[in-house]
C-alpha positions as CSV (number, residue, x, y, z in Angstrom):
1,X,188.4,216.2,-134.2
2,X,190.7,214.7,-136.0
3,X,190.2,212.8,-139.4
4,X,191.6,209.5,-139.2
5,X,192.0,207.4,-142.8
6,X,189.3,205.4,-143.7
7,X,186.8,207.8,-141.5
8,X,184.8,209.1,-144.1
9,X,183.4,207.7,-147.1
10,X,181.3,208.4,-150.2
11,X,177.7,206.5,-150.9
12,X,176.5,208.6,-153.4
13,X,177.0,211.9,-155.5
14,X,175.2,214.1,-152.4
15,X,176.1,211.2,-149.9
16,X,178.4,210.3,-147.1
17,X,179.1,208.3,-144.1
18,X,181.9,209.9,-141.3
19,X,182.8,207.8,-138.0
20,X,182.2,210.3,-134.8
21,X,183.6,208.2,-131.9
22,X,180.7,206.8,-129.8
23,X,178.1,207.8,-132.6
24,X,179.2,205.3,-134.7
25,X,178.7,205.8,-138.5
26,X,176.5,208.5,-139.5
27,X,175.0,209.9,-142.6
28,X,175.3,213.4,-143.8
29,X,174.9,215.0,-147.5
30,X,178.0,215.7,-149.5
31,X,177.5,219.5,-150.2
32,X,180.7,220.4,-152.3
33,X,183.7,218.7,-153.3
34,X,186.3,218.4,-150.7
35,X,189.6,217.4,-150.6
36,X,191.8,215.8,-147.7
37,X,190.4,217.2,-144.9
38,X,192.5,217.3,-141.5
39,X,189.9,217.3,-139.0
40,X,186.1,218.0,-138.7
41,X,183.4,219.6,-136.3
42,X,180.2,219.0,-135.6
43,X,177.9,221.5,-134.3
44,X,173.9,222.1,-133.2
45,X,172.1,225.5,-134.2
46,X,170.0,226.8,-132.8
47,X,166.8,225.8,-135.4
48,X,167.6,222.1,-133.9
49,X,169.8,221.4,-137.3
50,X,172.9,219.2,-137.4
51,X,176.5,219.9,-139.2
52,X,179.3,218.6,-140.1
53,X,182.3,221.3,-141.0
54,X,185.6,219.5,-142.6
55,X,188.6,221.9,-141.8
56,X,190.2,222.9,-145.1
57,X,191.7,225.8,-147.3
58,X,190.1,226.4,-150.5
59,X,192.3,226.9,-153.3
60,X,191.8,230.7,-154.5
61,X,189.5,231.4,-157.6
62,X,191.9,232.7,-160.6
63,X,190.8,236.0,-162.4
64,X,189.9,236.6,-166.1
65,X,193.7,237.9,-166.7
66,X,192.2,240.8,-168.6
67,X,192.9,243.5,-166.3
68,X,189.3,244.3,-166.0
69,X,188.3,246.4,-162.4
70,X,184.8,246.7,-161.0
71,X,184.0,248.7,-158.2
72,X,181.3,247.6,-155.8
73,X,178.8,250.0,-153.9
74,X,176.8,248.4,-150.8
75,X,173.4,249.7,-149.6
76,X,170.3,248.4,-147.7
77,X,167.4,248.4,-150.9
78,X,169.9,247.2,-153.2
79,X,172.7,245.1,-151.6
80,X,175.2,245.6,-154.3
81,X,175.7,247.6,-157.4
82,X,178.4,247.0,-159.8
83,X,180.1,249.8,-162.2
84,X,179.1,247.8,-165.0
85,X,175.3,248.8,-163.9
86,X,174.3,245.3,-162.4
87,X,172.3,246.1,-159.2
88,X,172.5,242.6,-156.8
89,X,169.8,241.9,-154.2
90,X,170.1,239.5,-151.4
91,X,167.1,237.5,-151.5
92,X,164.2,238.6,-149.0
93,X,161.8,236.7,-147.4
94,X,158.7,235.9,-148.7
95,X,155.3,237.8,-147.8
96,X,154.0,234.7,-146.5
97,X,156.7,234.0,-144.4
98,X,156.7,237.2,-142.8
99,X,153.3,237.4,-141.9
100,X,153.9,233.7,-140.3
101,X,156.9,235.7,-138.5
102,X,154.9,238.0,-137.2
103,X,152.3,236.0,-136.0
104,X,155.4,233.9,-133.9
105,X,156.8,236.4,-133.1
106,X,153.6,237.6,-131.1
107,X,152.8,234.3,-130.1
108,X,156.3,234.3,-128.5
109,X,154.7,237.4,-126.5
110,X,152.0,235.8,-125.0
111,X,153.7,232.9,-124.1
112,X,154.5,232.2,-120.3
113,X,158.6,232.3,-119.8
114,X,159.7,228.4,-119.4
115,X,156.7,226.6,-120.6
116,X,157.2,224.1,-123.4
117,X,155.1,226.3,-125.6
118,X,157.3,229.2,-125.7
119,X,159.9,226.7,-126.3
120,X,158.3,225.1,-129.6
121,X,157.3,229.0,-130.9
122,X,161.2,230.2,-130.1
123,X,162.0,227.1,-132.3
124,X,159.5,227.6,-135.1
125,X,161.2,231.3,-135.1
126,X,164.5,230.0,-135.3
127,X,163.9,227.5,-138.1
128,X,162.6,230.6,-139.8
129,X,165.6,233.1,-139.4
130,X,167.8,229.9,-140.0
131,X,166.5,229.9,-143.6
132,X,166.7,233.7,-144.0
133,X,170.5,233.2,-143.2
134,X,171.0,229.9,-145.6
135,X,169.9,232.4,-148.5
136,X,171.9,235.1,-147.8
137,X,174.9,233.1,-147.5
138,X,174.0,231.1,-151.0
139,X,173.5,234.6,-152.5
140,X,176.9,235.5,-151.0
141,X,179.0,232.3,-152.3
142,X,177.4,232.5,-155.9
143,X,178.3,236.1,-156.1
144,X,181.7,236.0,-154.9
145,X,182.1,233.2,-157.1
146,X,181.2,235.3,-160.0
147,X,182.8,238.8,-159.6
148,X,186.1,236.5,-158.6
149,X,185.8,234.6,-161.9
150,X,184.9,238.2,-164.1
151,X,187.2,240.9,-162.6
152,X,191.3,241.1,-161.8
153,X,191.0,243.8,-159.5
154,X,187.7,244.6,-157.4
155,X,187.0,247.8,-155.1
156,X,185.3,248.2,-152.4
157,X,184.2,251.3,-150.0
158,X,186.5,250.5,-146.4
159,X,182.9,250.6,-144.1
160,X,183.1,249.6,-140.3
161,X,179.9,247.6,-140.4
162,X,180.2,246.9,-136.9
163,X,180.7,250.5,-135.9
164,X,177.7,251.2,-138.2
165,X,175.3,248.6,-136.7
166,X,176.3,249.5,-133.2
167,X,173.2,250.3,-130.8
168,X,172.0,253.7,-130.4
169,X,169.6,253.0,-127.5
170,X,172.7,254.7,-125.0
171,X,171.9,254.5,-121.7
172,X,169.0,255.5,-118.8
173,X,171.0,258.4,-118.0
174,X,172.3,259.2,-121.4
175,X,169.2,257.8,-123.7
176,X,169.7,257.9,-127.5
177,X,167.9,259.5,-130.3
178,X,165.8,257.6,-133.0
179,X,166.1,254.2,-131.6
180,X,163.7,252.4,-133.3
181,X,165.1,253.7,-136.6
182,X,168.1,253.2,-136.0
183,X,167.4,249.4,-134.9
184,X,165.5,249.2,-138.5
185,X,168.6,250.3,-140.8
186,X,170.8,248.0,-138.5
187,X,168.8,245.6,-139.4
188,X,168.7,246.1,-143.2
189,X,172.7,246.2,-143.2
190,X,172.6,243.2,-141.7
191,X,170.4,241.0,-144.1
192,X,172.1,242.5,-146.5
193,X,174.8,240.7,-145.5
194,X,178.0,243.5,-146.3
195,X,180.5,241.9,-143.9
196,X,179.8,238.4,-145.6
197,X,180.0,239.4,-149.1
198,X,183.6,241.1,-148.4
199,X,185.0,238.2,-146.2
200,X,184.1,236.0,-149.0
201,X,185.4,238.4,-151.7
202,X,188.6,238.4,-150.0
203,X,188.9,234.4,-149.3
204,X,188.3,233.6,-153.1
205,X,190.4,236.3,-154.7
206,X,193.2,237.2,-152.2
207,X,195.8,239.7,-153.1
208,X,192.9,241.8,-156.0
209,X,190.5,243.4,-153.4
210,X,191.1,246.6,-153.0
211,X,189.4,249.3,-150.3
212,X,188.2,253.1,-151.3
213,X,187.5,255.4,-148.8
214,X,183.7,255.9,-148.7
215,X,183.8,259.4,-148.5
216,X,181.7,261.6,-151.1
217,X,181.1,258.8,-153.4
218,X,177.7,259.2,-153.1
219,X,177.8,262.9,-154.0
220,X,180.5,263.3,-156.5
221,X,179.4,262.8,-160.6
222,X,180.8,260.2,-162.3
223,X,181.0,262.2,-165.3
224,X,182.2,265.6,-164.6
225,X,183.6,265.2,-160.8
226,X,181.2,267.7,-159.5
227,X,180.5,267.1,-156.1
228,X,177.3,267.7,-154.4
229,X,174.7,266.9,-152.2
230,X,171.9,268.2,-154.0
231,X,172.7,266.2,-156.8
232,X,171.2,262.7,-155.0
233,X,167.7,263.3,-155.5
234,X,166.5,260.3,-154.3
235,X,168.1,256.7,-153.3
236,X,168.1,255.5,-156.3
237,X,168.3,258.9,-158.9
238,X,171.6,261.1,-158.7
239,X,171.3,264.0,-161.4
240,X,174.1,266.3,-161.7
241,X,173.2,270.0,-160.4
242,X,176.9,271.2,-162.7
243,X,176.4,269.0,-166.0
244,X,172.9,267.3,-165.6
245,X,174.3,263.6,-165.8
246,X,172.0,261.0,-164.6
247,X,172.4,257.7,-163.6
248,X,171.2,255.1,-160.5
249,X,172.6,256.4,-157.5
250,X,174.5,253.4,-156.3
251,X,176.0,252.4,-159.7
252,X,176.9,256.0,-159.8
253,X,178.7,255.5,-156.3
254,X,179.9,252.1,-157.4
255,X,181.6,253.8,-160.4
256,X,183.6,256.6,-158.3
257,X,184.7,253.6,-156.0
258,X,185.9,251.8,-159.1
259,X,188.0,254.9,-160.2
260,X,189.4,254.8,-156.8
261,X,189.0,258.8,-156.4
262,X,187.8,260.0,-153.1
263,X,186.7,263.5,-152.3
264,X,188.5,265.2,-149.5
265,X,186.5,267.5,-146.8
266,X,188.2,270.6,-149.0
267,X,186.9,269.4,-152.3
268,X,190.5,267.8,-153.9
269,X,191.0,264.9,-155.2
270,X,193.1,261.8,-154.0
271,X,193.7,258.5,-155.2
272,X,192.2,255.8,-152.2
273,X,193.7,252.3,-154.0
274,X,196.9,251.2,-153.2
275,X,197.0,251.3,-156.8
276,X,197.2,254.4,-159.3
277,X,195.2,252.6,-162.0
278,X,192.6,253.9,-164.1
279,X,189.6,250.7,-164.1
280,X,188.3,249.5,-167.7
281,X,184.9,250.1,-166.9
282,X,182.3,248.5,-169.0
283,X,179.3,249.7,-170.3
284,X,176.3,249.6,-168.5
């Protein structure tokens, strides 16, 4: 709906009023600083909560100017790890709350299907999950905030996160293999939020995000090239089998994605950014 002058006004620093036709004036708390906004829309989710979204484009987030590059490796136990050695976590849930999850959750399977109590326990569950999401996306925005802010040029592994979270139940006739597992790591991509960190990535530093094919990353040394799959010991240990380097296994990734080198199935060397630059990497 559009936003007509004089529709929406400021009461306090985390206050405001907006006029919704037939509504009348009503209250809502002034998030972020926004400028002249076009038109608005107000939604219900599905935790019972309202919103108000103003429809406007963010002016992009200008780099340090230093030419510095940081390559970014995603994973389920640690959501991000940098080149410069930072690992990044998307904050989890708390023990208690997913005990209380649990506990809904099998309240929910006891309950009979249209009665007002399955109703209030599919609402309980919601408001839960709905705060799950509010962190992950305020761990998304302050991190894209920063690495915008720190690094000129940023690379990325090019994942299909939708072709990776896809369902591997398969069908009655055609029944998949390791379902439940499968449903597990979809699960961890997804709270990890991968596909939110890049969309955001890309909306506050347009033009400097560059992709790396994900190919061997994990395997190849960042010190000596050597690639091998015996040298990833563990998730989080890669030791060299050729030169005995060791480092974290996703910063190690994360460092071959800043380079920009990918590993072919023959074992050469090609350069994945649509840039032949060598990153200045900083120490971890």
């Amino acid at each position: 709906m559009a936003v007509k002058p004089g529709h929406v006004r400021r009461l306090a620093r985390k206050t405001g009023e907006l006029w919704i036709p037939k509504a009348g004036w009503v209250r809502f708390r002034w998030s972020r600083a926004m400028a002249r906004a076009k038109s608005y829309r107000v939604t219900r989710d599905r935790a019972g909560r309202w919103h108000v979204a103003f429809a406007l484009i963010p002016e992009p987030i200008a780099g340090p100017g230093t030419g510095e590059m940081v390559g970014i490796d995603r994973g389920v136990t640690v959501s991000a790890a940098l080149s410069t050695g930072e690992l990044l976590r998307v904050p989890r849930p708390t023990p208690a709350r997913q005990r209380r999850l649990r506990f809904l959750q099998r309240k929910l399977a006891r309950a009979r299907r249209g009665s007002r109590r399955r109703a209030k326990v599919k609402l309980a569950i919601a408001r839960l999950k709905a705060r799950e999401a509010d962190a992950r996306r305020d761990w998304a925005e302050k991190t894209t905030t920063d690495l915008a802010r720190r690094f000129d040029v940023i690379r990325i592994e090019e994942l299909s996160v939708r072709g990776m979270t896809r369902s591997a139940r398969g069908t009655a006739m055609n029944p998949g293999k390791n379902v439940r597992q499968k449903a597990g790591l979809n699960r961890g991509i997804l709270r990890s939020g991968w596909g939110l960190l890049i969309r955001r990535l890309e909306d506050k530093a347009p033009g400097r995000i560059e992709k790396v094919k994900a190919a061997f990353t994990s395997q190849r040394c960042s010190a000596c090239g050597h690639v091998a799959a015996e040298s990833r010991k563990s998730q989080a240990l890669f030791a060299c089998v050729a030169c005995n380097f060791t480092l974290n296994a996703d910063v190690n990734a994360a460092r071959n994605i800043a380079v920009g080198h990918t590993v072919t199935a023959r074992g050469g060397f090609r350069d994945a950014g649509p840039a032949n630059r060598e990153p200045q990497l900083l120490a971890s």
